[in-house]
C-alpha positions in Angstrom: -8.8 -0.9 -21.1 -12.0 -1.9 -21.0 -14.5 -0.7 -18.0 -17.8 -1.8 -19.2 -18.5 -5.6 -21.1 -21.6 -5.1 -23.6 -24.2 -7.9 -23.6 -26.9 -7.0 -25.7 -28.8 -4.5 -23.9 -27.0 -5.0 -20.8 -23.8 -2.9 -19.6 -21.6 -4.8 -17.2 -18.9 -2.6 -15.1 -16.1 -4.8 -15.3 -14.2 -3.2 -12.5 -17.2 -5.3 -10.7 -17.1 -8.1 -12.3 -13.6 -8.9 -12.1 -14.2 -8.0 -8.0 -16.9 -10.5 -8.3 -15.1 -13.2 -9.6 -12.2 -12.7 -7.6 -14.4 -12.6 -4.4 -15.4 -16.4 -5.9 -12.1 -17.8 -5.9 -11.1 -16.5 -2.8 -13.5 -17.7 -1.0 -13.2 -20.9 -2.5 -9.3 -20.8 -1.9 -10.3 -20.8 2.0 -13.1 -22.6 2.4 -10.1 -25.7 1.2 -7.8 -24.2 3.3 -10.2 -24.9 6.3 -10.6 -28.5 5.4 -7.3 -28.8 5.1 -6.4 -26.7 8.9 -9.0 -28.5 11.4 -7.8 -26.0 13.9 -9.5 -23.4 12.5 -13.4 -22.8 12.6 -15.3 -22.9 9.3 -18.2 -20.9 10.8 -15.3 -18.0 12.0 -13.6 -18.4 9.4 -16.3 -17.0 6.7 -17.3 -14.9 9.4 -14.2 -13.3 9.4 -14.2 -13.1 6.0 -17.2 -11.0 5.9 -15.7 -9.2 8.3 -12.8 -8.1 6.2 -15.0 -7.5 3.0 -17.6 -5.2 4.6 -14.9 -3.3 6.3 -12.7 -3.3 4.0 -15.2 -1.6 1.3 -16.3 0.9 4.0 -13.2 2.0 4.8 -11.8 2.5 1.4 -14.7 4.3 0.0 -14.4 7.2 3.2 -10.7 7.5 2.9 -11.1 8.5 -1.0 -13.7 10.8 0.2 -12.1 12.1 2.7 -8.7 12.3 1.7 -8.8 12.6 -2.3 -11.7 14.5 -2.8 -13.7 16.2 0.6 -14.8 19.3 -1.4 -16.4 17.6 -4.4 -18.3 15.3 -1.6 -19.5 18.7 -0.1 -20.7 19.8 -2.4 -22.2 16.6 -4.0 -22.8 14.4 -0.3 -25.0 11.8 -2.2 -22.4 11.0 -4.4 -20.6 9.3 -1.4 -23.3 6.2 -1.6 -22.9 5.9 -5.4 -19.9 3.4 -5.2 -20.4 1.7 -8.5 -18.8 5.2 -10.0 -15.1 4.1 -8.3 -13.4 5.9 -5.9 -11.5 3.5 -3.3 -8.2 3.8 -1.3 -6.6 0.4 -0.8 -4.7 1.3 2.2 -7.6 2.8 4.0 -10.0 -0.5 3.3 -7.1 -2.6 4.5 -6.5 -0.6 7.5 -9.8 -0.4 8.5 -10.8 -4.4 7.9 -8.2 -5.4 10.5 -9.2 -2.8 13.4 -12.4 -4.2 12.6 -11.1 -8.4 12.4 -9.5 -7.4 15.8 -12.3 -6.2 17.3 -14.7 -9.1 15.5 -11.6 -11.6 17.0 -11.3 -10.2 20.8 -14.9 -10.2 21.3 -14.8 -14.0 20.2 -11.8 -14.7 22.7 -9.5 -15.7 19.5 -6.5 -14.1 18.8 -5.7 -11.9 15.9 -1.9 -12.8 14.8 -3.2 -16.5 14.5 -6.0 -15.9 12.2 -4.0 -12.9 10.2 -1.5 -15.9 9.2 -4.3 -18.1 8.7 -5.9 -15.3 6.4 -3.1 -13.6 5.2 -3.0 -15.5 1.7 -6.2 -15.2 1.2 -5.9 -11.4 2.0 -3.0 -11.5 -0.9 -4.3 -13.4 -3.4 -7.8 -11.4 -3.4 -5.2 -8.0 -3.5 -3.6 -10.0 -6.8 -6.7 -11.2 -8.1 -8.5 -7.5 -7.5 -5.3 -5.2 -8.9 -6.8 -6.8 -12.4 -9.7 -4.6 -12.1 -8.0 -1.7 -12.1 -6.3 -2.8 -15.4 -9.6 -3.0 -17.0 -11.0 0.0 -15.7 -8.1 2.1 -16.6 -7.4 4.0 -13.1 -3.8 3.4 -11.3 -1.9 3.9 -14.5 1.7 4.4 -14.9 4.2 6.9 -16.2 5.0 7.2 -20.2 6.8 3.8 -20.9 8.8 2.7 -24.1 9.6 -0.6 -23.0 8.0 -3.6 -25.0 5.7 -4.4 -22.7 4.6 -0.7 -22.5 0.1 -0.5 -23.4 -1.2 2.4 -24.6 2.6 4.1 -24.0 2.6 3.9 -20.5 3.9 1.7 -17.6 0.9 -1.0 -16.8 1.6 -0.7 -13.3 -1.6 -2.2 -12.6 0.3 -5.4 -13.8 3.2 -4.8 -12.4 1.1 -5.2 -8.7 -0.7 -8.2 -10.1 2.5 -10.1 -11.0 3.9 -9.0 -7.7 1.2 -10.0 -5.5 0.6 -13.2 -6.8 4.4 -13.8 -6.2 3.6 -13.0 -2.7 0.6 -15.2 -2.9 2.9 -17.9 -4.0 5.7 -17.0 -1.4 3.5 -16.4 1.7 1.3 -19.7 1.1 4.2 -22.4 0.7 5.4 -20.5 4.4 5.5 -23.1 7.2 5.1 -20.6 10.5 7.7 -21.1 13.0 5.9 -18.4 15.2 3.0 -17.1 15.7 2.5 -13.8 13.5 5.0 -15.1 11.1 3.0 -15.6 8.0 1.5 -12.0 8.3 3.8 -10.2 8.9 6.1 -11.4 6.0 3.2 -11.3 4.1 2.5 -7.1 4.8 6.3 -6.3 4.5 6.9 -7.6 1.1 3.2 -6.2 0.1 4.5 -3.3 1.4 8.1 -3.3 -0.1 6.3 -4.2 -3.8 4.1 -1.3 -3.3 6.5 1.0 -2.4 8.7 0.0 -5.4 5.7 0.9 -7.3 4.4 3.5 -6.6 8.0 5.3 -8.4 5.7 4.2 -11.9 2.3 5.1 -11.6 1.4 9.1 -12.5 -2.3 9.1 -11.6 -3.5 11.8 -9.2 -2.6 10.2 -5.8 -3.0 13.5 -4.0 -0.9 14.8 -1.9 3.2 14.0 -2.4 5.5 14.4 0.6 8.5 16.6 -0.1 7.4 16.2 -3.7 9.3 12.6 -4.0 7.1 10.3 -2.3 3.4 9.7 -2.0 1.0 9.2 0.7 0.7 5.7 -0.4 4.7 4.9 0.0 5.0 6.8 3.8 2.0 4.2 4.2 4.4 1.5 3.1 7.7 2.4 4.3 5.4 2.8 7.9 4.2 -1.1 7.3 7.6 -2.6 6.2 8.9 -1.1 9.7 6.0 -1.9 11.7 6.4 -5.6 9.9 10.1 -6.4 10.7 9.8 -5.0 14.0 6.8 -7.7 14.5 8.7 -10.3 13.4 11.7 -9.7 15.4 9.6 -8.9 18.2 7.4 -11.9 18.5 10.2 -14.2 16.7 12.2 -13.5 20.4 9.5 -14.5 22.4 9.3 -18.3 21.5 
């Protein structure tokens, strides 16, 4: 693990950095995929994206305050706008980015299921991409592990959600939509479905565990994977 890269006088958080460059290739990865999908708007495209990233940060930073730690905020309220010393929760960024794209999306008279499976490998491969900061901060870190692969004695699950996503990525790009919906909603249910899986490895403090066998995190999930298949059996009967 390795949260901060030295150069000379200068201390770079690589949680940041790696979010930095990841934020490069993604957008790079759709600005091709709008030259190569003329149906879709460059301008609301990027707008969209900004959309998503704005949002997305908001929302994750006021979950983890309000959810993982409300009575150190309390008592510490400033604390809330230094973000550079961590504190995010992925599902409440991602929820909260696509209230927000829907909004963005029905005020400009576009519709949201044929943007989220335009977007929705970008939206994976940035989750892929991102999980790597984690890795070199050191948070989201698995059980005790003897397996070969095992660093610093413990499951790199951090990895494990890396190597997953980007199989997503892989899985959810190459997907030629039959309807409308199609691409995002496979996309959430097997993010969903890896997450789940997991989540049975990592042992940081994710707070509160529901009937002390599964975390917030995985009722998250297991509420996604539902709402997912239902979408795509639901719209999949309409054409």
């Amino acid at each position: 693990m390795k949260p901060f890269i030295n150069i000379g006088f200068i201390h770079l958080p690589t949680f940041y950095l790696v979010i930095s460059i990841s934020l490069l290739i993604v957008l790079s990865f759709l600005s091709k995929r709008v030259e190569r999908n003329k149906n879709f708007n460059r301008q609301t495209a990027f707008d969209l994206a900004l959309v998503i990233m704005v949002f997305g940060f908001i929302g994750g930073r006021l979950l983890h305050v309000a959810y993982e730690e409300p009575r150190y905020y309390l008592l510490y309220p400033l604390q809330i706008f230094q973000f550079w010393n961590g504190g995010y929760v992925y599902y409440g960024g991602m929820l909260s980015a696509m209230i927000a794209s829907l909004i963005f999306l029905n005020r400009k008279g576009e519709n949201f299921l044929r943007w989220a499976d335009f977007m929705a490998p970008a939206f994976s491969l940035m989750y892929g991409l991102g999980r790597m900061a984690c890795f070199f901060e050191g948070c989201c870190y698995g059980k005790a592990c003897s397996l070969p692969w095992a660093i610093n004695g413990l499951h790199p699950t951090q990895l494990y959600m890396v190597i997953a996503e980007l199989l997503v990525f892989s899985f959810v790009f190459k997907l030629k939509s039959k309807f409308r919906g199609q691409i995002f909603f496979t996309w959430l249910m097997l993010h969903s479905f890896c997450r789940f899986i997991i989540e049975f490895y990592r042992n940081d403090d994710r707070g509160l565990m529901v009937g002390n066998a599964l975390s917030i995190s995985q009722i998250i999930s297991l509420v996604l994977i539902f709402l997912s298949v239902y979408g795509l059996i639901s719209y999949k009967s309409k054409n």
